[in-house]
C-alpha positions in Angstrom: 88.2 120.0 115.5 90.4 117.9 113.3 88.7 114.3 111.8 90.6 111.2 112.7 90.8 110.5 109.2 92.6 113.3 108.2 95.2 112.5 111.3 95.4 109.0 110.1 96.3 110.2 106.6 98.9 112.6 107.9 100.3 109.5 110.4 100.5 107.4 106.8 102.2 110.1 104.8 104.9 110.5 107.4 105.1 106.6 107.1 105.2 106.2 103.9 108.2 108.9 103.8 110.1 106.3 106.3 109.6 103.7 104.4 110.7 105.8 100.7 114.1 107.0 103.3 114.8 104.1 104.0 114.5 101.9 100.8 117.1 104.8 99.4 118.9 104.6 101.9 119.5 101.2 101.5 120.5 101.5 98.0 123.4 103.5 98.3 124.9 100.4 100.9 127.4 98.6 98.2 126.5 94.7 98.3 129.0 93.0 96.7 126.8 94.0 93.2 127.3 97.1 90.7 124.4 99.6 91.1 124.4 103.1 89.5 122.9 103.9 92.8 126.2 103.9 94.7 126.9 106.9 92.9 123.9 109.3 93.5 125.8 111.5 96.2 128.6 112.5 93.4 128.3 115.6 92.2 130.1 117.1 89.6 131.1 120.7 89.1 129.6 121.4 85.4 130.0 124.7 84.0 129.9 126.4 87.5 127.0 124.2 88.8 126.9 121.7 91.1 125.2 118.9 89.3 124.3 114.9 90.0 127.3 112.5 87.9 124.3 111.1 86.4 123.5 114.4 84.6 126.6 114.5 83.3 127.6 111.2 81.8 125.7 107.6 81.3 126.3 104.9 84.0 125.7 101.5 83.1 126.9 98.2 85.0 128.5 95.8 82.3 128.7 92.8 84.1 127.8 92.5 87.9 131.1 93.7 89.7 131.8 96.6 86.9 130.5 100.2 86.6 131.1 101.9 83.3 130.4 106.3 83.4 130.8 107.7 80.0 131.1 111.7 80.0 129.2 113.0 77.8 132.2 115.7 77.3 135.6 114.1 77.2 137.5 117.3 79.0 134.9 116.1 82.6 136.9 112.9 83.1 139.3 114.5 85.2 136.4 116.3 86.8 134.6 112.6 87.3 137.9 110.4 88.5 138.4 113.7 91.2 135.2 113.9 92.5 134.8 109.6 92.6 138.1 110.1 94.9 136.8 112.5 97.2 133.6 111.0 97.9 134.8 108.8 99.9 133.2 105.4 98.4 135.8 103.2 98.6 136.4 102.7 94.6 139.6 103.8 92.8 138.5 104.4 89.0 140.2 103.9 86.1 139.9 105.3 82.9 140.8 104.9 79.0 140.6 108.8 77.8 137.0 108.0 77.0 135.1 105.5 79.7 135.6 105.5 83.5 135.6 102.3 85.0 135.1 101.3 88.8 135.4 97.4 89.7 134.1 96.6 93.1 136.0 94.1 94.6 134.6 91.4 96.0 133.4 91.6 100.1 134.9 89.8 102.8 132.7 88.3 105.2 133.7 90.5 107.6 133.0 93.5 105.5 129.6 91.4 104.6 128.8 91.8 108.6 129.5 95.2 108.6 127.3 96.2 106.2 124.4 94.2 107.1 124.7 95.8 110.7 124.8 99.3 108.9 121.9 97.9 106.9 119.9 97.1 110.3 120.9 100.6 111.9 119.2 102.6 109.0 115.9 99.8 109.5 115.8 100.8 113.2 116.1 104.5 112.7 113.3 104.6 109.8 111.4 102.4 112.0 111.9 104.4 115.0 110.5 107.4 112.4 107.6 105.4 112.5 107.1 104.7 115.5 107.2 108.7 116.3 104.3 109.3 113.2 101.8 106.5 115.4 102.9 108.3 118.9 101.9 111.9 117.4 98.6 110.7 115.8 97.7 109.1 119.1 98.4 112.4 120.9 96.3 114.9 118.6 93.9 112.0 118.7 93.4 112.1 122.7 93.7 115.9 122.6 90.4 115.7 119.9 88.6 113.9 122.5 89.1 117.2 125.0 87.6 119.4 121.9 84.8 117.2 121.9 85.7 113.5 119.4 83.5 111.0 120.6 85.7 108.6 123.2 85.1 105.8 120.6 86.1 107.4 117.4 89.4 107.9 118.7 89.9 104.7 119.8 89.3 103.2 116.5 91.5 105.5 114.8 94.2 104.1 117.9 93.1 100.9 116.9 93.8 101.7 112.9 97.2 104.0 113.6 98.3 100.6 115.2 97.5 99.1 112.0 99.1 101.6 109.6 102.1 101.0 111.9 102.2 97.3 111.7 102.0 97.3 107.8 105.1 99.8 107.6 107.0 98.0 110.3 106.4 94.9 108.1 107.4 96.6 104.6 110.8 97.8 106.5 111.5 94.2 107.7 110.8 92.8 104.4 113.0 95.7 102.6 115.9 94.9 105.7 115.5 91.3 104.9 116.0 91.4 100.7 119.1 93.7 101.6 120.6 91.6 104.2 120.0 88.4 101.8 121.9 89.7 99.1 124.7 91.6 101.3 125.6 87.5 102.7 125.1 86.0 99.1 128.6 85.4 98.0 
């Protein structure tokens, strides 16, 4: 027989993960800021390996609608400036033989709506993750009770899955929220 407790911590693991997915995910949405973030799904082909742009070259945000990558090899620009093409991120670069630069131009509130509706599409599927972590522990809870957990052991574990699941429901609205907030700050 498995203890509630360790089904609760598995529930809040699995939770937890939702929550980690989701904050990422929201960092790679553009918001009308620089972040090196926007570029973590580049890779670069270095020496025959597939390898994160960050690996390769320093990324720095200069001012707030600027990202500056320095190679740290000169003969990888062409390498960067193709790869920043292909991936589909909406930024033409631009660079001096040394630095590549990518200025984000600035959203149109149309655009703004868009990505604050993408923004609430990845909350709803992290929370839906969620959602499916409570549902599970509830179920291996109520089959316990068949292999012999006490009737009101498992409903206080219910009780405190339905709490782990309100805290992580409210961390997600809170992450949505700071998102959102700075997607429709012009």
């Amino acid at each position: 027989m498995i203890e509630a407790k360790q089904i609760l911590n598995e529930a809040e693991e699995s939770m937890q993960a939702a929550v980690l997915f989701l904050d990422d995910a929201l960092a790679h949405i553009r918001a009308g800021k620089a972040s090196a973030r926007i570029l973590d799904a580049i890779r670069i082909d270095y020496y025959g390996t597939m390898s994160p742009l960050a690996n390769v070259a320093t990324i720095t945000t200069p001012d707030a609608r600027t990202i500056a990558i320095q190679p740290w090899e000169k003969k990888l620009i062409g390498e960067i400036e193709r790869a920043i093409i292909n991936s589909n991120i909406g930024l033409a670069p631009s660079n001096n033989g040394e630095v590549i630069r990518l200025i984000l131009p600035p959203l149109t509130e149309e655009r703004r709506q868009q990505l604050a509706k993408q923004c609430k599409g990845e909350a709803e599927n992290a929370k839906v993750s969620v959602r499916n972590a409570r549902r599970d522990a509830i179920e291996l809870l109520k089959k316990q009770v068949k292999e012999g957990m006490p009737e009101d052991v498992e409903k206080d574990a219910e009780a405190d899955a339905q709490k782990l699941h309100d805290k992580y429901i409210r961390q997600m609205d809170e992450l949505y929220a700071k998102k959102e907030k700075e997607i429709m700050t012009v």
